[in-house]
N, C-alpha and C positions, 0 to 999 in steps of 0.2 A: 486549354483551360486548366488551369491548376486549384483542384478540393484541397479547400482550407482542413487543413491537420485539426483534431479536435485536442482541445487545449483542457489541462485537468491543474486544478492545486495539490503539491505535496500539502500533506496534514503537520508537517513538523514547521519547514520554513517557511511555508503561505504564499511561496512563488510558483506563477504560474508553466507549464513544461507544455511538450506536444506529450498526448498519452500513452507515446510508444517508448520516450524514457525514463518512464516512472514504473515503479513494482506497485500491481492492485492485489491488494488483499479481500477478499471474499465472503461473507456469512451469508451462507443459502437459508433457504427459509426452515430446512430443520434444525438449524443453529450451528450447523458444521461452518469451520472455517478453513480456507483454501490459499496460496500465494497463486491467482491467476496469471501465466504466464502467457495464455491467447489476449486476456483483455475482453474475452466474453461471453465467462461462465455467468449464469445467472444470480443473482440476488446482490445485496447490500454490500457497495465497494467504497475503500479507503487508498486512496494514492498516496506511495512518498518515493522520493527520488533515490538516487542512486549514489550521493551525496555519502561518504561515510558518515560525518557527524549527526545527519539526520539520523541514520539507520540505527545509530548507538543511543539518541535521545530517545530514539520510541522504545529504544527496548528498556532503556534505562528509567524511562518514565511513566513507563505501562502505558501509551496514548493510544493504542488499539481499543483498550480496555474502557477508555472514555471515550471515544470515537465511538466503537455502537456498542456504548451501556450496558456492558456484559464483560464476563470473566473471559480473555480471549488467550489458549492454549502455550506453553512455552516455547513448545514446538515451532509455531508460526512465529514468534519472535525469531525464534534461532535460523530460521529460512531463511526469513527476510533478510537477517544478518549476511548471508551467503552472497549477495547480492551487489556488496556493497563494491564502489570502483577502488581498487589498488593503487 
């Protein structure tokens, strides 16, 4: 029997991925934010793929930042950047 992969939306291009190839980003409940690399630190996650163009639109267009309604770190931009496929 084959378990259905569980399926997530990147935040930038709105297509849906399995959520083992997309990067989740993290705001635990003390406000810290995180690039979860297991997929299951706890609190408030945002998926985006591994797409270069997405990775440069969020950084370019702060969508972290409107994602969960708060100032979110440069730092975690620049991670996520790290990410992206060559």
């Amino acid at each position: 029997m084959n378990k259905k992969l569980p399926q997530r939306m990147c935040i930038v291009c709105r297509n849906m991925f399995d959520k083992k190839q997309l990067i989740r980003i993290v705001k635990n409940k003390d406000g810290q934010f995180f690039v979860d690399t297991t997929g299951k630190l706890a609190g408030r996650g945002a998926y985006v793929c591994k797409n270069r163009d997405c990775l440069e639109r969020i950084k370019k267009s702060k969508m972290l930042n409107k994602t969960f309604k708060c100032e979110v770190p440069q730092n975690i931009y620049d991670e996520v950047l790290k990410y992206a496929d060559n």
